[in-house]
N, C-alpha and C positions, 0 to 999 in steps of 0.2 A: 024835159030839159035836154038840150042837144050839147053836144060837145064840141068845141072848138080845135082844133087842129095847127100849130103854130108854122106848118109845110103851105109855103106856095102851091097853088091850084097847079098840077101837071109838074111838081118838080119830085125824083127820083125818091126814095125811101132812101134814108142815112142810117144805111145799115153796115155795121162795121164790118172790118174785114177778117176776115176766118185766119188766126191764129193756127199753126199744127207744129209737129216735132219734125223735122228733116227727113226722116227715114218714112213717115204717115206720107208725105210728098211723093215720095219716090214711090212707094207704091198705090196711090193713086193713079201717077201718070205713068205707066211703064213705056221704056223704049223713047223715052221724050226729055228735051231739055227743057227744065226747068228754071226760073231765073225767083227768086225767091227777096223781101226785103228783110234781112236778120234784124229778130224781134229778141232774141236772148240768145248768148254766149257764157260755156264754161270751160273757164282759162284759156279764153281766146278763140274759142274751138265757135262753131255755131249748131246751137242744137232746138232755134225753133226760129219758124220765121212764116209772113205771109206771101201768100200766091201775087207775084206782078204779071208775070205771062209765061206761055209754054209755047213750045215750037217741036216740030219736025226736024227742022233745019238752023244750026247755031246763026247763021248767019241772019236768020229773021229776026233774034234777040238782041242784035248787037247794037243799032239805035235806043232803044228802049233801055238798054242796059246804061249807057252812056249817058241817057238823061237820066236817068238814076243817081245814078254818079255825079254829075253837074250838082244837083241836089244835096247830094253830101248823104244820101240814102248810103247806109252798108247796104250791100247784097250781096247774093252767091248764087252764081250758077252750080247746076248738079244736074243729073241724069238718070231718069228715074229706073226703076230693076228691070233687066230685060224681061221679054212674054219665054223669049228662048232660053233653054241654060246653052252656053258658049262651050265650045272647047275648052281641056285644058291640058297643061303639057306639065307632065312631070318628070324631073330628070334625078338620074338615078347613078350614084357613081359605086360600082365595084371593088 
């Protein structure tokens, strides 16, 4: 007995798309802008959402982001943890 398959011959697998937590994101992608669509929010805040695209350069998300947005899609841009730890300045008063 063979099985029938209800997928168009040559059409893509409808495989959803990967849910994570904001901060699982950022360290996936370090050093990278992330552009995410917010899948859950607590008290407004965003704390999970899936992958729409990443970039090197903000400017390469900014279409993308904008048809987002036409959409009525929430998103958020975020950046994920650096590879380097950064300077830091601490000031010290007497």
């Amino acid at each position: 007995m063979s099985k029938r398959s209800n997928r168009r011959k040559g059409a893509r697998k409808n495989s959803r798309r990967l849910e994570k937590r904001i901060q699982e994101w950022e360290n996936q992608y370090p050093d990278t802008w992330i552009l995410l669509e917010v899948t859950e929010q607590d008290d407004g805040e965003p704390v999970r959402g899936r992958l729409l695209a990443t970039a090197q350069d903000l400017e390469d998300l900014q279409e993308t982001w904008k048809l987002h947005r036409r959409k009525g899609i929430l998103t958020m841009l975020t950046y994920g943890h650096p590879l380097k730890p950064r300077s830091t300045v601490v000031v010290s008063a007497a």
